[in-house]
N, CA, C and O of each residue as an XYZ file, in Angstrom:
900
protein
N     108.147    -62.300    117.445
C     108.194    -61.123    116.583
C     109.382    -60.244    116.983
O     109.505    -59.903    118.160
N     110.301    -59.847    116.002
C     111.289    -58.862    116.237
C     110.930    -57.789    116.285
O     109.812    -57.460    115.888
N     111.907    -56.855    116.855
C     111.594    -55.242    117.085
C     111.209    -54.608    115.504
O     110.314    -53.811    115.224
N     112.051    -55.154    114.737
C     111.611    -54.576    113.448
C     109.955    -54.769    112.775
O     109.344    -53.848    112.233
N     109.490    -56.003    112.935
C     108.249    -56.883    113.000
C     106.981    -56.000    113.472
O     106.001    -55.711    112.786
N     107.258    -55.623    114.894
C     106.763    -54.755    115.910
C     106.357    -53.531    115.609
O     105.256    -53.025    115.827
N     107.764    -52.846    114.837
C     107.660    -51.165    114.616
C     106.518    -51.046    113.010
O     105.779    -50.093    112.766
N     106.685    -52.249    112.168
C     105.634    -52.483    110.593
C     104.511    -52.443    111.559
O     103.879    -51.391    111.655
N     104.150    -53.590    112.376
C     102.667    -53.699    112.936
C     102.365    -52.191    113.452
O     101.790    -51.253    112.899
N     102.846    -52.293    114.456
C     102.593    -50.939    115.102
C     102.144    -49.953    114.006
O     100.927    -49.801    113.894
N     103.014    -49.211    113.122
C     102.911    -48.140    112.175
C     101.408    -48.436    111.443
O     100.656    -47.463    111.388
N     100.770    -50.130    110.698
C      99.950    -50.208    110.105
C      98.781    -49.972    111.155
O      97.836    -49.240    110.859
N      98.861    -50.590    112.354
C      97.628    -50.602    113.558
C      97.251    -49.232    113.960
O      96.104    -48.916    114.273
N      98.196    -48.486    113.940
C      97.638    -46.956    115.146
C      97.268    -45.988    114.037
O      96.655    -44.938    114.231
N      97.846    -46.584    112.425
C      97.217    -45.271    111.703
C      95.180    -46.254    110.761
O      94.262    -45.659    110.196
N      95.325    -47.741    111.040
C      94.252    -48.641    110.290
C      92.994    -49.227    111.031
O      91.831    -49.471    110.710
N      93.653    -49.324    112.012
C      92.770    -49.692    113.347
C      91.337    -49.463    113.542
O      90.366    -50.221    113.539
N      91.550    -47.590    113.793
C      90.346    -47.604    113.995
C      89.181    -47.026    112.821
O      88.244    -46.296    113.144
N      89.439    -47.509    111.382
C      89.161    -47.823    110.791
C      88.344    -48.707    109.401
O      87.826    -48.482    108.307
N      88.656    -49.803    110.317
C      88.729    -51.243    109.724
C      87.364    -51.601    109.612
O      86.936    -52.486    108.870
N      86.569    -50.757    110.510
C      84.657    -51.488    110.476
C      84.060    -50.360    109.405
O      82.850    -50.136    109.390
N      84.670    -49.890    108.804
C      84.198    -48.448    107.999
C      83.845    -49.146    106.669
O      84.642    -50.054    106.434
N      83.107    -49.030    105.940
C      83.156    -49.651    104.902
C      83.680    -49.314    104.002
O      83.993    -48.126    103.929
N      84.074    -50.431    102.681
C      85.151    -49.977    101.719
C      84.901    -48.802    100.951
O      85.887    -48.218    100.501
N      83.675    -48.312    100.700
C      83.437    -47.374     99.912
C      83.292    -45.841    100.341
O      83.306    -44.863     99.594
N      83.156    -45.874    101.646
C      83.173    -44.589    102.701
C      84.741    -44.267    102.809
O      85.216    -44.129    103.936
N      85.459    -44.158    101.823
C      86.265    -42.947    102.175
C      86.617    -41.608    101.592
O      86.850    -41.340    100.414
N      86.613    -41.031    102.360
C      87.169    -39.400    101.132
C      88.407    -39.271     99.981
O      89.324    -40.070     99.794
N      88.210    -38.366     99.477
C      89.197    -38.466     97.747
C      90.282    -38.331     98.661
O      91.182    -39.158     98.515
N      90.451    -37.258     99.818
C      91.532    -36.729    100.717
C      92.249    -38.712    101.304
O      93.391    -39.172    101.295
N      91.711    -38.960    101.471
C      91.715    -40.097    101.946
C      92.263    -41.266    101.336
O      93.207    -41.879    101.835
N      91.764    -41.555    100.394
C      92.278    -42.398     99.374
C      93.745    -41.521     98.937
O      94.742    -42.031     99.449
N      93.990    -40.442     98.183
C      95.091    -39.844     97.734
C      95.781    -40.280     98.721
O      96.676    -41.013     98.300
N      95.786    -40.170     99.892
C      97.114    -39.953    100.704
C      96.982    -41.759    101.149
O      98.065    -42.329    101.281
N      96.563    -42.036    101.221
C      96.374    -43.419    102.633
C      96.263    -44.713    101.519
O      96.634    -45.830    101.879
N      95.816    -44.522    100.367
C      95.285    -46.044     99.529
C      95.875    -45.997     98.307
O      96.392    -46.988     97.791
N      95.836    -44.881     97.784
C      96.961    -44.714     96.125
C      98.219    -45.470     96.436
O      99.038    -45.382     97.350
N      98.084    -46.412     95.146
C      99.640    -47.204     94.871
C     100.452    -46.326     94.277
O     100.865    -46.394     93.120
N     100.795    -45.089     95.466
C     102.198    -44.253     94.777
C     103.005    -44.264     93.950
O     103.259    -43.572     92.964
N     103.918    -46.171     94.990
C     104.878    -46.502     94.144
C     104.851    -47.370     92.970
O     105.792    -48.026     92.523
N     103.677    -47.295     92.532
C     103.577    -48.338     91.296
C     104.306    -47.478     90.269
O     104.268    -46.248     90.253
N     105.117    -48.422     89.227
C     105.797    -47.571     88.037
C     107.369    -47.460     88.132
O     108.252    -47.269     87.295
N     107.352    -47.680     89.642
C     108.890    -47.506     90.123
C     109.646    -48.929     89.682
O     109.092    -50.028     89.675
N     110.921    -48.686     89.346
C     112.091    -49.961     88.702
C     113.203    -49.568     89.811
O     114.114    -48.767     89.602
N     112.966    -50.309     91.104
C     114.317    -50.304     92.145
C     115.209    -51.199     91.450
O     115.046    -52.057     90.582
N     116.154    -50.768     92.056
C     116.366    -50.084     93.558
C     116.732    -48.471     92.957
O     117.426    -48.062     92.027
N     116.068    -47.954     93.776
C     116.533    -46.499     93.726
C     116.194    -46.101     95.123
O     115.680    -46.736     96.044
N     116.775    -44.442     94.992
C     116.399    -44.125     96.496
C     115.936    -42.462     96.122
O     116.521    -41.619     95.442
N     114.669    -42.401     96.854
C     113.713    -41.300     96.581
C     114.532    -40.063     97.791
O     114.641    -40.590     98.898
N     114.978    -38.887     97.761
C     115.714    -38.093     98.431
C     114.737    -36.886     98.718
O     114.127    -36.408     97.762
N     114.546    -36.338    100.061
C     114.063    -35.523    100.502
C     114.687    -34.302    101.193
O     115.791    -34.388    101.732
N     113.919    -33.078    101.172
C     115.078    -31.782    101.904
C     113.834    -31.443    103.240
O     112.613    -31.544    103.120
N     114.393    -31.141    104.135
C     113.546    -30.897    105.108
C     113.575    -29.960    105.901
O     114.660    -30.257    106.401
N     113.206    -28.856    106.559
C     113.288    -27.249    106.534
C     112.569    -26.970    108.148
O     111.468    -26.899    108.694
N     113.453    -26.911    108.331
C     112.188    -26.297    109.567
C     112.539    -24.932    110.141
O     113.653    -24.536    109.797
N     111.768    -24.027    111.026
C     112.113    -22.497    111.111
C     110.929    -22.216    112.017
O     110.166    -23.039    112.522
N     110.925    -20.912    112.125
C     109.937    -19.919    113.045
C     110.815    -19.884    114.706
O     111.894    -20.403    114.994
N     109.884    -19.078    115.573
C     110.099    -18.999    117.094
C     110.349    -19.449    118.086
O     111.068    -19.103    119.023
N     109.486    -20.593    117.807
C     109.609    -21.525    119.000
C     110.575    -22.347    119.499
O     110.806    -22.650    120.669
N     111.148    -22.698    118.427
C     112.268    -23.553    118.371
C     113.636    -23.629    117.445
O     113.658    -24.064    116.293
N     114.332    -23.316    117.893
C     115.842    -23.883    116.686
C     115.518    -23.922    115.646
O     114.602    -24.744    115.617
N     115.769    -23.338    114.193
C     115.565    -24.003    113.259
C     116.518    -25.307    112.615
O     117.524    -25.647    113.237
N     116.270    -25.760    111.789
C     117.325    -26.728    111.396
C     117.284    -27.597    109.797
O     116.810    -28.733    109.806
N     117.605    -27.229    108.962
C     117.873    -28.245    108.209
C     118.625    -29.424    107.920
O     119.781    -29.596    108.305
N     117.745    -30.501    107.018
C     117.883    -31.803    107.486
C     117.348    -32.657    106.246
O     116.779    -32.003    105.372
N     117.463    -34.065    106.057
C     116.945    -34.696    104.650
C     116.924    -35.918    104.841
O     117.883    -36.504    105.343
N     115.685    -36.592    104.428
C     114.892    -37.687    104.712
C     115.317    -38.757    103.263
O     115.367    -38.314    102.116
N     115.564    -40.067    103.601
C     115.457    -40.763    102.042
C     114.909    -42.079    102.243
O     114.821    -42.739    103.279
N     114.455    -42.415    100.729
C     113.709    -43.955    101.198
C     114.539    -44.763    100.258
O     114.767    -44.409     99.102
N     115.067    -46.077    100.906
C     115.968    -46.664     99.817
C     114.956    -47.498     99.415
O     114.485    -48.260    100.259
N     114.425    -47.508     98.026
C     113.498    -48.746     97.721
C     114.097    -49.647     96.892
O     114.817    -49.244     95.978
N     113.806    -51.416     97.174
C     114.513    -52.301     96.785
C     113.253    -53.023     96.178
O     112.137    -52.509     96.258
N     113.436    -54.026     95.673
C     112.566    -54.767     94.685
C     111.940    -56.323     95.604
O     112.814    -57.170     95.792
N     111.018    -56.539     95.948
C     110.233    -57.763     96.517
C     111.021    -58.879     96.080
O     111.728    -58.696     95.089
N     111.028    -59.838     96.557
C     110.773    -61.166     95.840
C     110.600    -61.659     94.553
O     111.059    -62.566     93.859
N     109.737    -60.707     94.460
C     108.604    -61.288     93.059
C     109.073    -60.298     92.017
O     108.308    -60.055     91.084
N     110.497    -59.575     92.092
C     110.474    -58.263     91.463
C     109.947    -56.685     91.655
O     110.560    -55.650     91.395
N     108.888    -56.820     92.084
C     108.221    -55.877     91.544
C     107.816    -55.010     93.196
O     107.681    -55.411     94.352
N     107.725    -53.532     92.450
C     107.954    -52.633     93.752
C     107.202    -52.877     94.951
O     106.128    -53.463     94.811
N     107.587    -52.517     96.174
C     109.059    -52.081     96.556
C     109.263    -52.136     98.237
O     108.412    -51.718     99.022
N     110.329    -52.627     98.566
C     110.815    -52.604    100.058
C     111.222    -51.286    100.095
O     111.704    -50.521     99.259
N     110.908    -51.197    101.292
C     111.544    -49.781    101.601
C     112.378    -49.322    103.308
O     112.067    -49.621    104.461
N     113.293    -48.652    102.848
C     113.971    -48.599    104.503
C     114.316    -47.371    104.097
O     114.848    -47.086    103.025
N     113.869    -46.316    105.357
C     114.078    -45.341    105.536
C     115.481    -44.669    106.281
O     116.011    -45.335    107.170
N     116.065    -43.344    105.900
C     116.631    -43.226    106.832
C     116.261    -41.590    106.890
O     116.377    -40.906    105.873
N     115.812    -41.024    108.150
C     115.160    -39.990    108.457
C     115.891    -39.087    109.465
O     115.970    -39.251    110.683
N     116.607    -37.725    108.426
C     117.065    -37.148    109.659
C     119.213    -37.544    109.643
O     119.849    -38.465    109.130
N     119.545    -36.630    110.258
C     120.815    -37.778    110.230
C     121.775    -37.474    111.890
O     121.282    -36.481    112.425
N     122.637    -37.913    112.523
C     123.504    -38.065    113.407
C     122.548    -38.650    114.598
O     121.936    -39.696    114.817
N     122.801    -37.150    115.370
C     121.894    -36.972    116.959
C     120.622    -36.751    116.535
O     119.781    -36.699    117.433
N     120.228    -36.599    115.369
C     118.682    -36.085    114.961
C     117.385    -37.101    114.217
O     116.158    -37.082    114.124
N     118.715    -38.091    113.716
C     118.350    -39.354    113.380
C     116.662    -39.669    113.755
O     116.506    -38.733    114.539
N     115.698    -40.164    113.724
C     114.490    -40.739    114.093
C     114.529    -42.207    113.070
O     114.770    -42.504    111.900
N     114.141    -42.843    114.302
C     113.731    -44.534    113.654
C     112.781    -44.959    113.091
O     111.840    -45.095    113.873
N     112.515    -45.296    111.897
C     111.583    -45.426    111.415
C     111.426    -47.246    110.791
O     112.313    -48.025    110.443
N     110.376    -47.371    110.837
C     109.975    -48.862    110.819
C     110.197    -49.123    108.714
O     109.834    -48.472    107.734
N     110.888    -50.276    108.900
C     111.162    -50.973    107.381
C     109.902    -51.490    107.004
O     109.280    -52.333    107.650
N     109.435    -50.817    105.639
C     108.256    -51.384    105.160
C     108.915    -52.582    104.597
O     110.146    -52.594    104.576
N     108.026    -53.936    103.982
C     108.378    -55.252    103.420
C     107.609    -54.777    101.939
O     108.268    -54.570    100.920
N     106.613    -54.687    101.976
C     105.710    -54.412    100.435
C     104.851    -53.042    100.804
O     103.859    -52.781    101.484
N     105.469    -52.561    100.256
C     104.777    -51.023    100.252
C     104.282    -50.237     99.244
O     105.084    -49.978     98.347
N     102.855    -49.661     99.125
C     102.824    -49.501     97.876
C     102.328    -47.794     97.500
O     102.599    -47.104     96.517
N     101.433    -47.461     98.834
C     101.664    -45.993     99.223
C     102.838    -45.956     99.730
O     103.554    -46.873    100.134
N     103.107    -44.103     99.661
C     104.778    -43.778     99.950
C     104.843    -43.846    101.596
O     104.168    -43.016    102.206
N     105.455    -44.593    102.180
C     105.332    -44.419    103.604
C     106.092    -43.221    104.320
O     106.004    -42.982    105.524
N     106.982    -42.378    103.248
C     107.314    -40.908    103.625
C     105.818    -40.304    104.468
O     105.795    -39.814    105.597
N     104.822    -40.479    103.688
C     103.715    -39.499    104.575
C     103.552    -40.125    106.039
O     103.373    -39.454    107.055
N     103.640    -41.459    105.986
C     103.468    -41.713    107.373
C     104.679    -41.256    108.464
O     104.295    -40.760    109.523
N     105.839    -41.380    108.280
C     106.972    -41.212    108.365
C     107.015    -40.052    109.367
O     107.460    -39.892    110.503
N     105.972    -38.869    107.922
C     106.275    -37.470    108.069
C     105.279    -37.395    109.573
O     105.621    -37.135    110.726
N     104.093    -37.700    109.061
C     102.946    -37.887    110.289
C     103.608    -38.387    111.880
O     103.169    -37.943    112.941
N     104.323    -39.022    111.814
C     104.841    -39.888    112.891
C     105.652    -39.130    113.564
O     105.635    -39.480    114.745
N     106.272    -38.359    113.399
C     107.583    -37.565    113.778
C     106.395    -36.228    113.942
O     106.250    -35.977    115.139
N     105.957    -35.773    113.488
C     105.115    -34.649    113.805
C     104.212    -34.878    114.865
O     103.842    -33.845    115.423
N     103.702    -36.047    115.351
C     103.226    -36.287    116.498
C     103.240    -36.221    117.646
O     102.563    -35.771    118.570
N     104.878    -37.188    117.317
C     105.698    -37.217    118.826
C     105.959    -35.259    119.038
O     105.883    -34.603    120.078
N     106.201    -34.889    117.929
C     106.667    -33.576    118.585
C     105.511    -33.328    119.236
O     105.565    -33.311    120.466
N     104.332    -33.104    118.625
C     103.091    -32.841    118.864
C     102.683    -33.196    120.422
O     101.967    -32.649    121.260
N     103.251    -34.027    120.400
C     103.307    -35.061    122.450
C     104.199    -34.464    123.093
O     103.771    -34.136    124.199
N     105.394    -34.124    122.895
C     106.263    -33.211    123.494
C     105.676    -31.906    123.735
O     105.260    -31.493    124.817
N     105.684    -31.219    122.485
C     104.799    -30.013    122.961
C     103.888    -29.528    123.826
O     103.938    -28.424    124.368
N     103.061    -30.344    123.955
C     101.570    -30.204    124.711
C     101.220    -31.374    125.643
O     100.127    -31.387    126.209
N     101.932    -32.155    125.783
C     101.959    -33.723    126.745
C     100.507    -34.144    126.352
O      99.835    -34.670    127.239
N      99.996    -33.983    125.214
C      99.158    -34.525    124.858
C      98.909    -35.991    124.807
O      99.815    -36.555    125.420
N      97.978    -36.903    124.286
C      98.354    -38.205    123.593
C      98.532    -38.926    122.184
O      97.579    -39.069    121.418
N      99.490    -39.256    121.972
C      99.538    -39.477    120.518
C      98.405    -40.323    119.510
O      98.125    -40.269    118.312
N      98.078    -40.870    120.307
C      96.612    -41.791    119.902
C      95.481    -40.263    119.070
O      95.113    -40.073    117.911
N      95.269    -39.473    120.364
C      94.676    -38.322    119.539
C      94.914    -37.751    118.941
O      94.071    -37.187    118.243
N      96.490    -37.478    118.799
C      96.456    -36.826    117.184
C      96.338    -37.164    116.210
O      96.163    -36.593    115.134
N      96.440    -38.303    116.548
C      96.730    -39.152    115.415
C      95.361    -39.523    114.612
O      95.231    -39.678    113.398
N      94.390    -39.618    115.622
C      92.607    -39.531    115.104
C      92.305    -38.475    114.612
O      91.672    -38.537    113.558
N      92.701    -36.847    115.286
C      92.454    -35.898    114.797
C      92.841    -35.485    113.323
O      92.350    -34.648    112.565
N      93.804    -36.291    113.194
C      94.455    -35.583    111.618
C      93.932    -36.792    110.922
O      93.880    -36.504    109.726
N      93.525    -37.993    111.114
C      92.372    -38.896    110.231
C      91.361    -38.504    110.102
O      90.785    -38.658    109.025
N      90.838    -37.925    111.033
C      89.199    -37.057    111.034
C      88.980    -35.699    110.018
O      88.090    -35.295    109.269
N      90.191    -35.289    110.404
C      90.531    -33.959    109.289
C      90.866    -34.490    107.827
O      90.746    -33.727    106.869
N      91.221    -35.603    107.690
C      91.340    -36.159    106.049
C      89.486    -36.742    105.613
O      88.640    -36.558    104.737
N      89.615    -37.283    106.515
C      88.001    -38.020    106.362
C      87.344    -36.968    105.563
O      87.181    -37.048    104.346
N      86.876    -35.716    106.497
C      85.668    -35.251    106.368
C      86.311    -33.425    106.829
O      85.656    -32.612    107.481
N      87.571    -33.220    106.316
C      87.506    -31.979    106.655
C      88.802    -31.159    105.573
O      89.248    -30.012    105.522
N      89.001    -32.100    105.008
C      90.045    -31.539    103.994
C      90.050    -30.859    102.483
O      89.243    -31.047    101.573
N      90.773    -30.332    102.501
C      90.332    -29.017    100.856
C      91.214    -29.773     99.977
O      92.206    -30.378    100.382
N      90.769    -29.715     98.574
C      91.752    -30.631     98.084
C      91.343    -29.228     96.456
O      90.440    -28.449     96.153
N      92.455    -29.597     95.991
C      92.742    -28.422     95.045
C      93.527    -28.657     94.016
O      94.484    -29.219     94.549
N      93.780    -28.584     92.729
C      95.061    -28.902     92.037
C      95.846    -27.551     91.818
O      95.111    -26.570     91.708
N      97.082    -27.339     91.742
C      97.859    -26.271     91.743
C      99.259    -26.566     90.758
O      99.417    -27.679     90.256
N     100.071    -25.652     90.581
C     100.844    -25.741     89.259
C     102.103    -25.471     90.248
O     102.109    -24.317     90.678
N     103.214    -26.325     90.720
C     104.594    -26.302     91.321
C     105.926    -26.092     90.759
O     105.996    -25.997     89.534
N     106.626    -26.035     91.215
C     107.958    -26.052     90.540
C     108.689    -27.318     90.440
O     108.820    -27.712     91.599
N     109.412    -28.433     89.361
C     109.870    -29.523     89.803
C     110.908    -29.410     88.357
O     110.669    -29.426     87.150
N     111.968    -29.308     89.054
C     113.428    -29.642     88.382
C     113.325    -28.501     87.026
O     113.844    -28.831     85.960
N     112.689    -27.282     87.143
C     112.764    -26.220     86.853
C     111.355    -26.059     85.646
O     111.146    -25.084     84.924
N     110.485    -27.416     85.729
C     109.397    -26.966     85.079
C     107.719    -27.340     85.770
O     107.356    -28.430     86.211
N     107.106    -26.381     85.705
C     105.848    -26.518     85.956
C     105.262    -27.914     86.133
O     105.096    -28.396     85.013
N     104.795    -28.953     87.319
C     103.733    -29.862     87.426
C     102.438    -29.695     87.984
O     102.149    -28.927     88.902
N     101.710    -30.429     87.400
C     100.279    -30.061     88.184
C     100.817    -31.136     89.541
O     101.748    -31.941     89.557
N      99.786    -30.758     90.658
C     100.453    -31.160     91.714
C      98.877    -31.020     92.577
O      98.395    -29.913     92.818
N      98.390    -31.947     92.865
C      97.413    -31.728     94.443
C      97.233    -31.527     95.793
O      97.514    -32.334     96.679
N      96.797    -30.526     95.915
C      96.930    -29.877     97.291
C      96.127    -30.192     98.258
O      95.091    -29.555     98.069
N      95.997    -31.152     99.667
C      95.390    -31.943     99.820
C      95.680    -30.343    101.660
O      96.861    -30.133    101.934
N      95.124    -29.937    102.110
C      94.793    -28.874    103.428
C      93.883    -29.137    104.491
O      92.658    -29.189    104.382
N      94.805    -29.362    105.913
C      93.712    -29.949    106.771
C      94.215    -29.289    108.368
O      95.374    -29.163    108.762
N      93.064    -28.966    109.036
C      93.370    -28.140    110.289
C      92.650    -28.792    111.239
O      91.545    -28.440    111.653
N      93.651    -30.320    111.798
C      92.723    -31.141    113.022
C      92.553    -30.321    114.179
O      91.944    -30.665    115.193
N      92.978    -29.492    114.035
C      92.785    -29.052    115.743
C      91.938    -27.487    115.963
O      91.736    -27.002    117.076
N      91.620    -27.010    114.991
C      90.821    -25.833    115.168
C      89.323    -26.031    115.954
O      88.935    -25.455    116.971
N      88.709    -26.918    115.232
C      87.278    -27.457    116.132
C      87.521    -28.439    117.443
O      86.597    -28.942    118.081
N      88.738    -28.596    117.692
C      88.971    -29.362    118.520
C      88.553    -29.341    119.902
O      89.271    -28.585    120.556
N      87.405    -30.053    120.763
C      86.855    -30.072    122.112
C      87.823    -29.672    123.126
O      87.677    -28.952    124.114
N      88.865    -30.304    122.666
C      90.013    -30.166    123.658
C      91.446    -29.230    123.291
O      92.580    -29.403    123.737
N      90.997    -28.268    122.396
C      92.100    -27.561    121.773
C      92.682    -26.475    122.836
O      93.647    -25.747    122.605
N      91.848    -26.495    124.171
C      91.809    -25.438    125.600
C      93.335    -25.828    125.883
O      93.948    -24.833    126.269
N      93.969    -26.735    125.824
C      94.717    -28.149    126.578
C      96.040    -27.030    125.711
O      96.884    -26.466    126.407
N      96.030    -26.911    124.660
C      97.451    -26.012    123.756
C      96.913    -25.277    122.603
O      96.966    -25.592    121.414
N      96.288    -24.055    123.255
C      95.236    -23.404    122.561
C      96.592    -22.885    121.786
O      96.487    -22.801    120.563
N      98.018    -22.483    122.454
C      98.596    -21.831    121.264
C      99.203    -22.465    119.679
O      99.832    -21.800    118.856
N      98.736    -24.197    119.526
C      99.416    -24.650    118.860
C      98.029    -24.991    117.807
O      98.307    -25.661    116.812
N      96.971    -24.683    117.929
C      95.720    -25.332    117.996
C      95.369    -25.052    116.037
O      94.992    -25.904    115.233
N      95.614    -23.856    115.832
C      95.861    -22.933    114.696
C      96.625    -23.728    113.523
O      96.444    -23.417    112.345
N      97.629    -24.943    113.970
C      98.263    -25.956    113.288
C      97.715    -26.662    111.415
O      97.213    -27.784    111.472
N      97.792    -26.202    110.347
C      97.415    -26.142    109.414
C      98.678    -27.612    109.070
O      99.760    -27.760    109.637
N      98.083    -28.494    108.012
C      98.838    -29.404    107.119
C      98.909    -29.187    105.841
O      97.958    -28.454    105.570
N      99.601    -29.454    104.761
C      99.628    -29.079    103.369
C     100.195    -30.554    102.833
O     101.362    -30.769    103.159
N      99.651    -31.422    102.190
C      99.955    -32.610    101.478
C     100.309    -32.383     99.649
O      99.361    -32.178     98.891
N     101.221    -32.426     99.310
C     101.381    -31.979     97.921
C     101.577    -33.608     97.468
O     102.384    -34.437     97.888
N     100.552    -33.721     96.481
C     100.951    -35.030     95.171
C     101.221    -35.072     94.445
O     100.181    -34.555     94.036
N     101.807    -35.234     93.500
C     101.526    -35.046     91.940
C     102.357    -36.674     91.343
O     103.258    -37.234     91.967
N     101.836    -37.107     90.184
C     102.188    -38.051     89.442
C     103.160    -37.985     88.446
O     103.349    -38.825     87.567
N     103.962    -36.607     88.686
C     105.052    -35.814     87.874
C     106.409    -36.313     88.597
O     107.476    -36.292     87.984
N     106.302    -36.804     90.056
C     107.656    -36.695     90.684
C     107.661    -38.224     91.292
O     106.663    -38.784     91.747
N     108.602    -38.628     91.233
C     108.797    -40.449     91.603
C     108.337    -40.516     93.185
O     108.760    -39.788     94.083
N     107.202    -41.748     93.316
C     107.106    -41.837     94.470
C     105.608    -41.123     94.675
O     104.976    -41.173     95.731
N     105.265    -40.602     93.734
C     104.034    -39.474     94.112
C     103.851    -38.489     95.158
O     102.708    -38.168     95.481
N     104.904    -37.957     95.741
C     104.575    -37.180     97.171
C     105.680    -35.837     96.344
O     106.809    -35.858     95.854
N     105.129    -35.283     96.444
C     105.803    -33.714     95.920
C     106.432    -33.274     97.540
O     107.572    -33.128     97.980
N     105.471    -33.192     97.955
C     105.998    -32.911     99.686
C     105.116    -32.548    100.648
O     103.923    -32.470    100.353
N     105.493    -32.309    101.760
C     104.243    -32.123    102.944
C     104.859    -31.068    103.544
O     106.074    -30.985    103.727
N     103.689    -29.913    103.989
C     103.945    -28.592    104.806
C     103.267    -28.517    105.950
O     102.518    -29.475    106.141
N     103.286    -27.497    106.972
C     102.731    -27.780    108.377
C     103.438    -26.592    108.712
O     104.617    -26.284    108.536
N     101.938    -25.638    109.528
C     102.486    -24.422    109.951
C     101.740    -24.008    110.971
O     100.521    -24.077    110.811
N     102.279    -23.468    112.296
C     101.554    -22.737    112.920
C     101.707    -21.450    113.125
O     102.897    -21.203    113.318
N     100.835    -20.236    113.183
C     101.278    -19.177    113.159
C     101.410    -18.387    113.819
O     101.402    -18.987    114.894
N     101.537    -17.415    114.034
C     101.877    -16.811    115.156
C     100.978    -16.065    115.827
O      99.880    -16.220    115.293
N     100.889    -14.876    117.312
C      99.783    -14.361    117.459
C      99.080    -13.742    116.558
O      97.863    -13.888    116.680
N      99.618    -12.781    115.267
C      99.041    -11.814    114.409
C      99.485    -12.560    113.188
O     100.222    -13.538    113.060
N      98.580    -11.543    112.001
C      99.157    -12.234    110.971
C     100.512    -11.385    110.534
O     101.352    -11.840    109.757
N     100.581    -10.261    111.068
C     102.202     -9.883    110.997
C     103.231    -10.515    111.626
O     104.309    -10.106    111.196
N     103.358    -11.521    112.645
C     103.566    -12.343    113.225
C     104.444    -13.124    112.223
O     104.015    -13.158    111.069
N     105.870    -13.899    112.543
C     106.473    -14.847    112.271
C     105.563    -15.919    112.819
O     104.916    -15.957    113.865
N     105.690    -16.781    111.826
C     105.259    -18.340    112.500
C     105.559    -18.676    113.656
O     106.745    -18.529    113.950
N     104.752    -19.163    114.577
C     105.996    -20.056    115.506
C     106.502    -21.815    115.117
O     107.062    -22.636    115.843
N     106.126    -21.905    113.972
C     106.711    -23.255    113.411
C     106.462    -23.609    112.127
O     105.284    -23.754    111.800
N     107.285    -23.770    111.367
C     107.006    -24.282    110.083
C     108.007    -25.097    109.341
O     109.199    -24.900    109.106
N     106.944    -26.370    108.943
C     108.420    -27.470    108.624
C     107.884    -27.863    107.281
O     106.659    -27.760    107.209
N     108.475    -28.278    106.222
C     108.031    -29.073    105.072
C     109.512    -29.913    104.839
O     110.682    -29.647    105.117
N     108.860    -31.017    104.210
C     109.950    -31.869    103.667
C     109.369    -31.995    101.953
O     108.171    -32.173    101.731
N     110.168    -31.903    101.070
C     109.789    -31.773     99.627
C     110.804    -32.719     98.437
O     111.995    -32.429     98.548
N     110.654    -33.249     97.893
C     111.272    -34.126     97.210
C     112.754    -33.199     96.522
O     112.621    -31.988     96.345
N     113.791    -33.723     96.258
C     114.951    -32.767     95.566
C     114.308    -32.659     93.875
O     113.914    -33.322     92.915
N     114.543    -31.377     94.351
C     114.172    -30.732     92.578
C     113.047    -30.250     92.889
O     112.263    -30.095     91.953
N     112.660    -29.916     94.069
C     111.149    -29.296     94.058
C     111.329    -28.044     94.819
O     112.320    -27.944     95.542
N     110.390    -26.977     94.726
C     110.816    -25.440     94.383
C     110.130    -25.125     95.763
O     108.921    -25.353     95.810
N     110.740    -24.632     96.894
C     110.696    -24.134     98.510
C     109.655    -22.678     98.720
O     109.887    -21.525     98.356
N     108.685    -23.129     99.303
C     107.622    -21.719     99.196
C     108.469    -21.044     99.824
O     109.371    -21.525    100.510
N     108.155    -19.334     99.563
C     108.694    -18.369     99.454
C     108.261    -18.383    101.121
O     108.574    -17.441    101.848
């Protein structure tokens, strides 16, 4: 198996894994939307889906930056390979080449890179966050439809809100990051189905600047205030 081989397995195992004995019909709407919807069905590659990516608050540097997925056409025609390129120079992050992909693997992408920070931050383990923010889709997420901005007109768009770490046993460990909110935007208005993903933590007060807030949002889609 090649490194490339390795980084597909890997990506499908640490987010399917522990999973797999669950039965098919036990999962949440939160769940299915993000993790089982054939996003990219509808799509005619090769094209390449373009992302803007924002990050800001206290804690750290801010920086803008932009994510894209080049999707190419199977074998058989029909959608879609995908190779990412995430980030660009010294900021670059590697991300594993899907072969047949049919959810947008941007969310995983996004998940993946928010982790490791997440491990940096708090020398946590990535295994647990990575359960925690499955546990928070499972059985702890708000899901909502809402009206966005996209290429200057109104889409309905689903708002999929999840806070793994507030009930968290072990939230003592980086009580200041613990507060960590997700925002999953869908809609079937914008190619690819992912409107964009938000993630914020806030600060001591609510007069308080954030101390972090990042979203990545498809181009043509309208930047919360």
């Amino acid at each position: 198996m090649n490194a490339i081989s390795a980084l597909r397995l890997a990506l499908a195992l640490i987010w399917w894994m522990p999973w797999l004995a669950v039965a098919a019909t036990d999962f949440s709407v939160a769940e299915r939307a993000l993790f089982m919807d054939n996003q990219l069905a509808g799509l005619r590659p090769p094209l390449t889906l373009h992302y803007a990516f924002h990050k800001t608050g206290t804690l750290e540097e801010p920086f803008d930056d932009t994510v894209s997925l080049m999707l190419t056409a199977q074998p058989d025609g029909k959608c879609c390979a995908v190779r990412a390129e995430f980030f660009s120079g010294a900021r670059a992050v590697r991300q594993p080449e899907i072969e047949s992909a049919e959810g947008n693997p941007a969310i995983l992408y996004f998940l993946e890179r928010d982790i490791r920070e997440m491990q940096r931050l708090t020398k946590g383990q990535a295994n647990y966050f990575r359960k925690r923010i499955r546990m928070a889709v499972y059985q702890g997420a708000t899901v909502r439809t809402v009206n966005l901005p996209y290429r200057g007109k109104p889409v309905a768009v689903r708002e999929i809100s999840i806070s793994p770490y507030l009930d968290d046993p072990l939230r003592a460990r980086f009580e200041k990051l613990a507060n960590k909110t997700y925002v999953f935007l869908l809609s079937d208005a914008v190619p690819g189905g992912l409107y964009g993903i938000r993630s914020r933590i806030d600060g001591e007060s609510a007069a308080s600047a954030p101390l972090m807030a990042e979203e990545m949002l498809i181009d043509g889609a309208g930047r919360q205030p």
